[in-house]
N, C-alpha and C positions, 0 to 999 in steps of 0.2 A: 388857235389851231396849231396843232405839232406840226414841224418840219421835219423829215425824215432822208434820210441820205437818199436820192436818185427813188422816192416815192416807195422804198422796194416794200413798206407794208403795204402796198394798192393792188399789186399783182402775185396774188397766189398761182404757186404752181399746178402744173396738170398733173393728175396721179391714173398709175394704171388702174383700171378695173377691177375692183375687186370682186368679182361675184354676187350672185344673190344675197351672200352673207356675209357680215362681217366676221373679221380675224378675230381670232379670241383674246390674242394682248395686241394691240399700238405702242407705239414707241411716239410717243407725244410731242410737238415742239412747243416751249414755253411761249415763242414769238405765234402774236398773232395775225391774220390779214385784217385791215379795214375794205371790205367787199361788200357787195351786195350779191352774196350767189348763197342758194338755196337747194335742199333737196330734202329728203325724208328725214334730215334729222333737225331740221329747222326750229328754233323753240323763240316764241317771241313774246314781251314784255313793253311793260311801260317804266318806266326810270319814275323816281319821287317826284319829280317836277312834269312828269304826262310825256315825256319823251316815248314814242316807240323803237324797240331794238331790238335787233333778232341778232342770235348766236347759230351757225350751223359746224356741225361737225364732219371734216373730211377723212375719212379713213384711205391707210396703205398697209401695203403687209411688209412687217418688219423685214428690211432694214430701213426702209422707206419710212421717213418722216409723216405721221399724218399733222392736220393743222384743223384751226379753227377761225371762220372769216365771222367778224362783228362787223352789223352795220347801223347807223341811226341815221336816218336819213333827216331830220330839222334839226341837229342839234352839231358839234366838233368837236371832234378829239381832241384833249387839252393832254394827255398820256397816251401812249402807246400802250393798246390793248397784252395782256400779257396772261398767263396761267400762273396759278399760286402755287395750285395742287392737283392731286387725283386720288381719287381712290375709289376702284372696280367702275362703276359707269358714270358716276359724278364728276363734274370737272369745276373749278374755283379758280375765276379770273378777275381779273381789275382791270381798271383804265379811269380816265376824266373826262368828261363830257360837257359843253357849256351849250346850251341855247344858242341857234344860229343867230337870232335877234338879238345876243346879252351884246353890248358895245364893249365890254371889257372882257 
């Protein structure tokens, strides 16, 4: 499991309202939350080894940070969830992941 200064990937911030619709550009942060909070943009997955993991996306209106909270709930963060890239509505992230069960 990663150790992270004072937990601060655990607590995503509160963002205003944005409306019925999202803003047409975000200003992205590469850092991501390890969360379990969900909402309409929730997309969930199973990792190679059957792990389940959802990615949701938080939008703000620029200048505000928007972010992205990952979570997996049977398995650890061995990296810190991060964004590689973007481009228009696709987002390309990484992190590590081990089995809650692996002893190593």
């Amino acid at each position: 499991m990663i150790t992270l200064p004072q937990q601060q990937s655990f607590h995503p911030m509160a963002l205003p309202d944005v409306g019925a619709s999202y803003p047409d550009r975000v200003l992205l942060s590469v850092r991501c939350y390890i969360a379990d909070r969900t909402n309409k943009t929730t997309a969930t997955s199973s990792t190679s080894e059957g792990h389940r993991i959802q990615v949701s996306f938080f939008a703000a209106k620029p200048p505000t940070l928007s972010y992205l909270c990952i979570f997996c709930p049977d398995a650890d963060f061995t990296s810190e969830p991060r964004v590689v890239t973007s481009q228009g509505n696709l987002i390309l992230l990484t992190t590590g992941i081990r089995s809650s069960a692996d002893p190593f």
